[in-house]
N, C-alpha and C positions, 0 to 999 in steps of 0.2 A: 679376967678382964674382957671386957666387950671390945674386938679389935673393929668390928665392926663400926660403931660409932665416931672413928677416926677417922673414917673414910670421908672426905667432904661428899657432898649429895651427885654434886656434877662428876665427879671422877668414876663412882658406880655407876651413872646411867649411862654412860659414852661408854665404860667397860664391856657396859650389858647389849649396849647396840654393836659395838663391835666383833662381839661372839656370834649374836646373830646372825649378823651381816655376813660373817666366814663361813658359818652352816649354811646359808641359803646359796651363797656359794660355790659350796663344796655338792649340794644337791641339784642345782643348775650345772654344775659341767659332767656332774656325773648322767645327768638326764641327756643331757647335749651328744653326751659322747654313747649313747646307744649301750645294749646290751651285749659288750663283747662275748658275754660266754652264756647267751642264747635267750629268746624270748620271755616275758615274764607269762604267767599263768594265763592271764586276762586275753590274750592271743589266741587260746587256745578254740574257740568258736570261730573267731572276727577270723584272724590268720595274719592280723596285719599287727605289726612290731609298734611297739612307742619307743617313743625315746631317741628319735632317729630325725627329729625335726623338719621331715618333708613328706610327704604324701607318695606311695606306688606308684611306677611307670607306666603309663597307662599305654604304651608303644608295646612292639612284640617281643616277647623276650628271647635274649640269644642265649638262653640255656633249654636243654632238653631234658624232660625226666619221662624212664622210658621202662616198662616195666619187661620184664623176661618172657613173658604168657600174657595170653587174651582172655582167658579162663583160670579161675582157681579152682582149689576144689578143698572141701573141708579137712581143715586141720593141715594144710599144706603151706609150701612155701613161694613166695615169689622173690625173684630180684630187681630193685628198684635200682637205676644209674643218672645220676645227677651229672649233667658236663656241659661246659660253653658247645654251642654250635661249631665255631670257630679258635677252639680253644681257650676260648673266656675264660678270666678266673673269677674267683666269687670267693667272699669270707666267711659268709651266714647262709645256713638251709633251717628252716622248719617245716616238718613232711609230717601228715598223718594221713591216712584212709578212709574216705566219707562216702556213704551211701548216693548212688546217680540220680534213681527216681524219686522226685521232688514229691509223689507221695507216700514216701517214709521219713524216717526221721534221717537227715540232710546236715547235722549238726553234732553225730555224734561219733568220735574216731573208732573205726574197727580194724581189729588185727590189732598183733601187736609185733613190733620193733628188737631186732638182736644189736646192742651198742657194738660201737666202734671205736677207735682211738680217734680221743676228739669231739665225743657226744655226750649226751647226753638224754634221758627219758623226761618226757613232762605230757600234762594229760591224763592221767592213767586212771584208767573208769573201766568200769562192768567188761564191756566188748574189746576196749583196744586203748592205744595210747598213740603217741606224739614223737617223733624222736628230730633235735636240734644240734647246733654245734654248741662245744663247750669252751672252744677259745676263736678268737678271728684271724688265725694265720688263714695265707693263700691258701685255696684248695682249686685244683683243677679239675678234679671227677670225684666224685663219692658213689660207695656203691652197697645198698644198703640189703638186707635180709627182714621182710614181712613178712608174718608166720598170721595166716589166717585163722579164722574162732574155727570152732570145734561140728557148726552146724552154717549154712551158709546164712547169707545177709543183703543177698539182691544185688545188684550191680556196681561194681565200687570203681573208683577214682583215685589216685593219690593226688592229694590236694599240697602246694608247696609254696613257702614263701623263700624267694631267694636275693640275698643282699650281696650286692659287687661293692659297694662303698659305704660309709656311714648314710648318705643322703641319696644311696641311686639303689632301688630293689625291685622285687616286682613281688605280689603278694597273689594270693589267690589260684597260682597256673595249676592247671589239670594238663593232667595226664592224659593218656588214651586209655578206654573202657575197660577193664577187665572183668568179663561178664559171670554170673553165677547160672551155672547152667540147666536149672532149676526154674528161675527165674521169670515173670512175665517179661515179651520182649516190649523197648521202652525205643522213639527214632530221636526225640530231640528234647531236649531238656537246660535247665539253668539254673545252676548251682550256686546260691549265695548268689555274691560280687561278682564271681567268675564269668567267663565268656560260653554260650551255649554249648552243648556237647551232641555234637552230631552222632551217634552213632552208627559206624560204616559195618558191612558185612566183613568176615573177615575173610582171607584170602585161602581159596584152593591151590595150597603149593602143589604147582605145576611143571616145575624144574626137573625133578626126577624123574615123569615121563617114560619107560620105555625103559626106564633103567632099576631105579630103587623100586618103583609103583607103575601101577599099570593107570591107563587114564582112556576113559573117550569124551570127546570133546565136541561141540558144536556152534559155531564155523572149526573145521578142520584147526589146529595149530591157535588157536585163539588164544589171548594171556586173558586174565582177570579184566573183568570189566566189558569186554566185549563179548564175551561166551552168552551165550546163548542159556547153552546145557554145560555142563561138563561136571566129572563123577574120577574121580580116584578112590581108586583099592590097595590095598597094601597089605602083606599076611602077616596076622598079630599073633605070634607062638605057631600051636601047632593044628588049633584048630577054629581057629576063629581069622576072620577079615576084616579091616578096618577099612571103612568107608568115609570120602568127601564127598558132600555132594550141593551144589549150586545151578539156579534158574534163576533167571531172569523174565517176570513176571510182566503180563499185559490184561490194561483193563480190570475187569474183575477177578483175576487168577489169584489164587490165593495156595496153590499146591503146587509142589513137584515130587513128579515121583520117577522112579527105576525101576525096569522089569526084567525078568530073565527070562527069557524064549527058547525056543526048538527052531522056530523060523522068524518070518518078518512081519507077521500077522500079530495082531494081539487074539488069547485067547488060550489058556492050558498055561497061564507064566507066574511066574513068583515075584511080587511087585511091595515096594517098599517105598514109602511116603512120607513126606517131609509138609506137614498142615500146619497152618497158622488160622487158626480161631480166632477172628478180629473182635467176636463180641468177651472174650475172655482176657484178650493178649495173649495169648501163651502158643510157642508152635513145638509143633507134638511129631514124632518119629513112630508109623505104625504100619503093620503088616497086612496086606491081601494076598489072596488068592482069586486072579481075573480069571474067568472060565467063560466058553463059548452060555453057557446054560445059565441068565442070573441069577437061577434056583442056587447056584452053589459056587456065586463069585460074591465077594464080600470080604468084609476085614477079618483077619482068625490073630490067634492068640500072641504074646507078642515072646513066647519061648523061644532063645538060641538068639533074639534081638535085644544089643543095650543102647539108649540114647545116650550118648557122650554130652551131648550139645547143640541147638538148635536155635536161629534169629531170623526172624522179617524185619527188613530195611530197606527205605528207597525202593522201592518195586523189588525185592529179591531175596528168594529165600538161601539160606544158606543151614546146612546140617551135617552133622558128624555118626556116625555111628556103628557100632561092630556087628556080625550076625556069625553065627557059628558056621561052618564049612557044608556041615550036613545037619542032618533032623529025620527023627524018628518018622514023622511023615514028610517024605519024599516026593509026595503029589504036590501038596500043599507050598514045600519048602522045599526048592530043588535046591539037590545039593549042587553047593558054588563050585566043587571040583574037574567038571563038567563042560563042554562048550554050550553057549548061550549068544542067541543077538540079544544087544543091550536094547532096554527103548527108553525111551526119556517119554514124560507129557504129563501137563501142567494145565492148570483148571481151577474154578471158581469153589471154594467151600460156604455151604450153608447149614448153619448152628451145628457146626465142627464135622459135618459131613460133606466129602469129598464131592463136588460133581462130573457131569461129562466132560473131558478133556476138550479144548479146542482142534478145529483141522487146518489154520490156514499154516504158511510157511513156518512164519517167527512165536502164533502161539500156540501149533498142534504141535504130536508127536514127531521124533523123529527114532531111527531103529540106523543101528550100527551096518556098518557094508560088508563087515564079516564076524563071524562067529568066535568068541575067545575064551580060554579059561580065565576065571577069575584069580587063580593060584600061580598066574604067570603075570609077568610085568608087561602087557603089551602097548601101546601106542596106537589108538587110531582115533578116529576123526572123520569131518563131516556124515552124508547119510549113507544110508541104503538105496542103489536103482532101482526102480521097477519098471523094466521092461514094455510090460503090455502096458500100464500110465502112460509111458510117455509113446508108445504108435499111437496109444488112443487120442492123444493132443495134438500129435502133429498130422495125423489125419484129422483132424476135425478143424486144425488149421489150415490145411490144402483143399478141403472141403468148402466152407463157408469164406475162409481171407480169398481164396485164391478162384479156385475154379466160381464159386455161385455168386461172389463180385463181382467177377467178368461178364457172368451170363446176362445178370442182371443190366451192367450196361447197354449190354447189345439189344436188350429188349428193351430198354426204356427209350432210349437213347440214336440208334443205328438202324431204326425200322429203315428211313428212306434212301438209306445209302446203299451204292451199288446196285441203282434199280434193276439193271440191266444183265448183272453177273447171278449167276446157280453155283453151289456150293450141293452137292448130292446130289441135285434134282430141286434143292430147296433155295427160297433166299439165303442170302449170303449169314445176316443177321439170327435168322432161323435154326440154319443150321448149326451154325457156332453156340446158340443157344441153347437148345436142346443137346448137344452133345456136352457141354460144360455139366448143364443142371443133372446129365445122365452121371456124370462120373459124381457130383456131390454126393446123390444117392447111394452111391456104390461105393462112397469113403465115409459115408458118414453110419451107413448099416456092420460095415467092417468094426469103424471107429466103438459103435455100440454093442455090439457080440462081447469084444476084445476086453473091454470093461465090465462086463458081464460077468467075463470069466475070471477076473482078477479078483474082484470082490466075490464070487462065487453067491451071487443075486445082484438085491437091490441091494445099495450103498445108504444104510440106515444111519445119517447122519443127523443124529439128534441135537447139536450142540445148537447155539442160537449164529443168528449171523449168516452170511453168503452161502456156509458150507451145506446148509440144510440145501436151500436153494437148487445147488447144480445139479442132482442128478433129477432132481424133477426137471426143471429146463431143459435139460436132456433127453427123460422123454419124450417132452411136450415138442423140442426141435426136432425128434426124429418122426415122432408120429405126422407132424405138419411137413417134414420132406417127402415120408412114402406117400402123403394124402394129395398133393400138389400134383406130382405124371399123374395119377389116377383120376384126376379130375380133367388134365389135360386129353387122354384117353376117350373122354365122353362129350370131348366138347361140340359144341354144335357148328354149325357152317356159319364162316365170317359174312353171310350176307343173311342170318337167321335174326328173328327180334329178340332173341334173348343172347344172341350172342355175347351184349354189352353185362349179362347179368357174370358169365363165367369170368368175362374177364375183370370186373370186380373182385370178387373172390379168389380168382388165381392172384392179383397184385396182392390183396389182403394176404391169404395166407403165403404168399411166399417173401413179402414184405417183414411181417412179424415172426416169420420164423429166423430170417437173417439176423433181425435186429436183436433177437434170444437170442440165436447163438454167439452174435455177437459179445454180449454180454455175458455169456457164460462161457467165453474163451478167457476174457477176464477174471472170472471166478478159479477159473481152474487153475491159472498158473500162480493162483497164490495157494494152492493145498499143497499141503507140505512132501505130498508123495512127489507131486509133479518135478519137485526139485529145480523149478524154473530160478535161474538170477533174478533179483530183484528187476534189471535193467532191462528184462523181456517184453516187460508191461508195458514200459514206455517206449519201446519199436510198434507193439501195437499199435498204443495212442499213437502214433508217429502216422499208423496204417488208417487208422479211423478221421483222422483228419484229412489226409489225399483224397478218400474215399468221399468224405463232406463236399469239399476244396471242389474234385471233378465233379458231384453232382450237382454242385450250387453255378458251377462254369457253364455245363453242357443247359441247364435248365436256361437259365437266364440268355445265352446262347441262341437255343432251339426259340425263345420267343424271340427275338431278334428279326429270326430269317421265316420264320410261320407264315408270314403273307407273301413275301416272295416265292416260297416254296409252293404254298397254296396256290396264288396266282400262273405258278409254271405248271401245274397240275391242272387245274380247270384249264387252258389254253388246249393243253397235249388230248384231252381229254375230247372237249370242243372240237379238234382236229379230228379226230378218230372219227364222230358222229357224223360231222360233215363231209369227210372225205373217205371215199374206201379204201385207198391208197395209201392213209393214216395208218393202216393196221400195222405195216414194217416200223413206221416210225418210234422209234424206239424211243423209251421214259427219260423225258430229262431227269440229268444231275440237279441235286438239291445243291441250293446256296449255300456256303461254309461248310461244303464238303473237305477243303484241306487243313479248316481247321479243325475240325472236328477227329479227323484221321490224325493228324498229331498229338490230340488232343489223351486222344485214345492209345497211340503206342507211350505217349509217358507214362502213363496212367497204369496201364501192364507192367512197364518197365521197372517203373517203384514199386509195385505191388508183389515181381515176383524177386527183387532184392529183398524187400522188408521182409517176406516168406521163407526163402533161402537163409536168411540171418536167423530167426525164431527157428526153423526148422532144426537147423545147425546146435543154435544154443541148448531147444529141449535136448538133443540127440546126445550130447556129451556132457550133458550139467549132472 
C-alpha cells in the first residue's frame, strides 16, 4: 500500500518545513553557544574562534602567558603558565608556537604540546601542534609543557587566544621572546594581527653578586638598564666559567668586549668579544689575544670558548658564554684561576671586524680598581684611579683656570692701576703678571712630564672624535707656553719701533694657547681614565662664562673711562714739561679705579672656588 499518497499535499510540506526549521535551529544555537570543548581546525592560522558571535578585545588583556626561559635549546623543554593578572579566570586557551621573524614562515606551529587534564591536541603538522581546552569549566592558571623540534627554528613566540566568556576573549596575545640562539638577531617585528614584538635584551642577574657569582659592574652597584658595563662569572663544574656579559652601546659601537690583565694597561691580556655584524644580523662570541706588538695581537682560535647565547637590541649588546679555566696555551689564554684587572671596551665593527675601542668616559674603556680571581665570587664596581691622570688634570687646571687667567687680567686689563705703587721693583700689574704666567709654566711642564710617564710616550689615540685631539693640543699648549717667557726674554725697549710688533705676538701666542687649553681641559675630563663626574664639566662652563662675563665688563668698562684717563694723562704729563717741580708730582689715579678693583676681587673669588671645587672632585672621583 502506498501510505504515502494518504498524506494530503499541505500536511507533508508543513511537516518538511518544520524539520527544517528544528535543524537550522538546533545549528544556530549550537554556533551561538561557541565551542565549549575547544576551537575548530579553521583557527588554527587566523587564532581567532567562530562561533562565539563577537569580535577579540582589542583592550589589554588581563591574562599573562609567561614562559620558564628566554632561550630554548634543541629538543628541549619549556614551561608555558597561563593566569589572570589579578586572578582572572577564563574557560578557553588556544596556544601554539610561531616563529617571530616575519621573514620566515610566521604561520606555522612549532614544538609540540604534552596534554593535560582537560585538553586537548589540534594542528598537528610536520614541526609542531596546537594544544586547547576540552571542556569550559573555570580555570584560573594552566601550566603547560612545550617540547621543542629536534633542530632549532629562529626565534619563537607562544601565540594564544584566551576566552573569559562566551562573547569576551582576546585572540592573538604573545608572549615574551624565546630566542634560538643560533639565531640572526631580529629588534622589532609583527606578527599576523598581533601587536608588535619588541624585543628587549635580557637581564644580567645581578642579585647573587658577591655571593652565588662574582660581578663587576659599571657605575659601581648599577641594576640593569643603567650599567654601563657589567660581566658576571660563575664556576660551571670543575673546570669551566660561565660568563654574562652586557654594554651599553654609543654611536657607532657595535662591540663589547672583557679582558684579563696583570695591570691597568691594556697590552699582554686575554680578551673576549661579544660582535654584532649589522650587515649579517648575527652577533658572534670570539677570542683575542691584545699584545703591546700588532704583529701578534689579533683574534686566535675559539678552543676552551662555548657561545651559549648572544643579542643586539636597543643600543646593547648582551652575551652569555663559558671558557675553560686554563688552556694549553697560557700566553694566549690566561688561565682564569689567577688574579686579573677586568677591562671592559666597546667599539665600532666593520664587515664583522672589530675596531679601535672609544676613549671618552661613557664610550671608552674602563679597568677594575683591583685585581680578582675569577674562581671566586667577588663584587666590585666602578673604575680604576690613575694617579699621575688625575695631578696631570689638576695641574693643568691650576695652571690655565687659575693662575694664567689671572695673569691675563692683569695685563689686559690693570695696566693703569696703582700708577704709583712697586711690587719688587716692578709695577704692581707687572709683577703679578709675570709671577702667575711663571708658575703656569712650571705647572704645566710638570703637568706634561707626568703624562709622559703614565703613558710611557706619546698617547696614540687613534680612535675618531676629541680623543685623538688632546694630546696634540697638549703639545701644541705646551710648546706655545715655553715659547711665550722666551719671547718675553728678547723683548725690545717699550719706547723701540718694533716694540708694537712683540707685543702682537706675545697677545697672539699667549691668547691662543689659553684658548687650547681651554678647550682641551674639556676634552680631558670626558676620558675615561680622568674618571671626572659628569657635573665637572659643567663648574667649568660655570668657569668660562665668569671668565667671558668679566672680560666683556672690564672691556666695555675701560672704553668708558679712555678719555678721562687719557685726558688725566696728557694734563700730568703737560705738567711735567712745564714745570720742574712736576717731576715729584706723582701719576694720577685712573677713573673707575674702585670699580674695577671690585671688579677684579670677584673675579678671583669665583675663579679660585670653581678651582677648589674641580680640583676636589678630579682628587677623589
Amino acid at each position: 500500500m502506498n501510505y504515502a499518497s494518504k498524506i494530503p499535499e499541505p500536511v507533508s510540506v508543513r511537516a518538511m518545513t518544520t524539520v527544517q526549521l528544528l535543524v537550522l535551529c538546533v545549528c544556530l544555537v549550537s554556533q551561538a553557544s561557541g565551542y565549549s570543548s575547544g576551537p575548530p581546525e579553521l583557527a588554527c592560522i587566523s587564532m581567532v574562534p567562530s562561533g562565539h558571535g563577537a569580535s577579540g578585545q582589542r583592550g589589554p588583556s588581563p591574562y599573562t602567558i609567561t614562559p620558564s626561559v628566554d632561550q630554548y635549546a634543541e629538543g628541549g623543554s619549556v614551561t608555558l603558565t597561563i593566569k589572570g593578572k589579578n586572578g582572572e579566570r577564563f574557560k578557553g586557551f588556544f596556544v601554539q608556537a610561531r616563529r617571530a621573524d616575519p621573514s620566515l614562515n610566521v604561520e606555522e606551529p612549532i614544538g609540540r604540546f604534552d596534554t593535560i587534564s582537560g585538553s586537548k591536541i589540534l594542528c598537528d603538522k610536520a614541526l609542531g601542534n596546537a594544544i586547547s581546552h576540552s571542556s569550559g569549566s573555570d580555570k584560573s592558571e594552566v601550566v603547560l609543557t612545550w617540547n621543542a623540534p629536534t633542530s632549532f627554528q629562529g626565534h619563537l613566540v607562544f601565540k594564544a587566544t584566551i576566552v573569559q566568556t562566551k562573547t569576551v576573549f582576546w585572540d592573538n596575545e604573545i608572549s615574551a621572546l624565546v630566542r634560538d640562539p643560533t639565531a640572526p638577531d631580529i629588534v622589532t617585528t609583527t606578527m599576523g594581527t598581533g601587536p608588535p614584538i619588541v624585543i628587549t635584551i635580557p637581564a644580567v642577574k645581578l642579585d647573587g653578586c658577591g655571593n652565588s657569582k662574582g660581578c663587576y659592574r659599571v657605575p659601581a652597584g648599577c641594576v640593569q638598564g643603567q650599567c654601563i658595563y657589567a660581566l658576571s662569572w660563575q664556576k660551571d663544574g670543575e673546570d669551566k666559567i660561565k660568563f654574562e656579559m652586557i654594554g651599553k652601546m654609543e654611536g657607532d659601537q657595535k662591540y663589547v668586549a672583557v679582558g684579563f690583565s696583570n695591570d691597568k694597561q691594556m697590552g699582554d691580556d686575554s680578551v673576549i668579544a661579544c660582535i654584532y655584524d649589522e650587515d649579517k644580523g648575527t652577533t658572534a662570541v670570539h677570542q683575542y689575544y691584545n699584545s703591546e706588538d700588532p704583529l701578534t695581537s689579533g683574534q686566535i682560535g675559539s678552543s676552551g670558548l662555548v657561545r651559549e647565547g648572544a643579542t643586539y637590541a636597543n643600543s646593547t649588546i648582551w652575551c652569555r658564554f663559558t671558557r675553560t679555566i686554563t688552556s694549553s696555551d697560557a700566553k694566549m689564554m690566561k688561565p682564569l684561576n689567577n688574579e686579573y684587572h677586568i677591562l671592559f671596551a666597546k667599539g665600532p665593527v666593520a664587515s664583522g671586524a672589530v675596531g679601535k675601542h672609544g676613549f671618552d668616559y661613557y664610550g671608552g674603556p674602563a679597568v677594575s680598581p683591583r685585581r680578582t680571581n675569577l674562581i671566586k665570587t667577588d663584587n666590585i664596581g666602578g673604575r680604576a684611579s690613575y694617579p699621575l691622570v688625575k695631578a696631570h688634570g689638576i695641574l693643568m687646571i691650576l695652571a690655565w683656570v687659575l693662575t694664567s687667567s689671572i695673569a691675563i687680567i692683569f695685563a689686559r686689563y690693570f695696566k693703569p692701576m696703582w700708577p704709583n705703587d712697586r711690587l719688587c721693583g716692578e709695577r704692581v700689574w707687572f709683577a703679578n703678571h709675570r709671577t702667575l704666567q711663571i708658575n703656569t709654566l712650571i705647572l704645566t711642564i710638570i703637568a706634561f712630564i707626568l703624562i709622559f710617564i703614565e703613558v710611557m710616550g706619546y698617547s696614540n689615540m687613534d680612535s675618531p672624535g676629541f680623543a685623538v685631539a688632546h694630546p696634540i693640543i697638549g703639545i701644541i699648549v705646551t710648546i706655545l707656553c715655553v715659547l711665550n717667557p722666551i719671547m718675553a726674554l728678547f723683548r725690545c725697549h717699550p719706547e723701540d719701533d718694533y716694540r708694537p710688533i712683540f707685543n702682537w705676538f706675545h697677545w697672539i701666542v699667549g691668547t691662543v694657547a689659553h684658548i687650547l687649553a681651554t678647550i682641551n681641559i674639556f676634552f680631558g675630563m670626558n676620558l675615561a681614565k680622568s674618571g671626572v663626574p659628569w657635573w665637572v664639566t659643567w663648574v667649568m662652563l660655570i668657569w668660562v662664562l665668569v671668565q667671558f662675563i668679566t672680560e666683556i665688563t672690564l672691556e666695555i668698562h675701560q672704553c668708558c673711562v679712555h678719555k678721562r684717563n687719557k685726558d688725566k694723562r696728557e694734563q700730568w704729563e703737560m705738567q711735567k714739561r712745564t714745570d720742574p717741580r712736576a717731576e715729584k708730582v706723582p701719576e694720577p689715579e685712573p677713573s673707575g679705579r674702585r670699580f674695577k678693583s671690585t671688579m677684579l676681587a670677584i673675579y678671583i673669588t669665583l675663579t679660585v672656588i670653581l678651582v677648589i671645587i674641580m680640583v676636589i672632585a678630579i682628587a677623589v672621583s
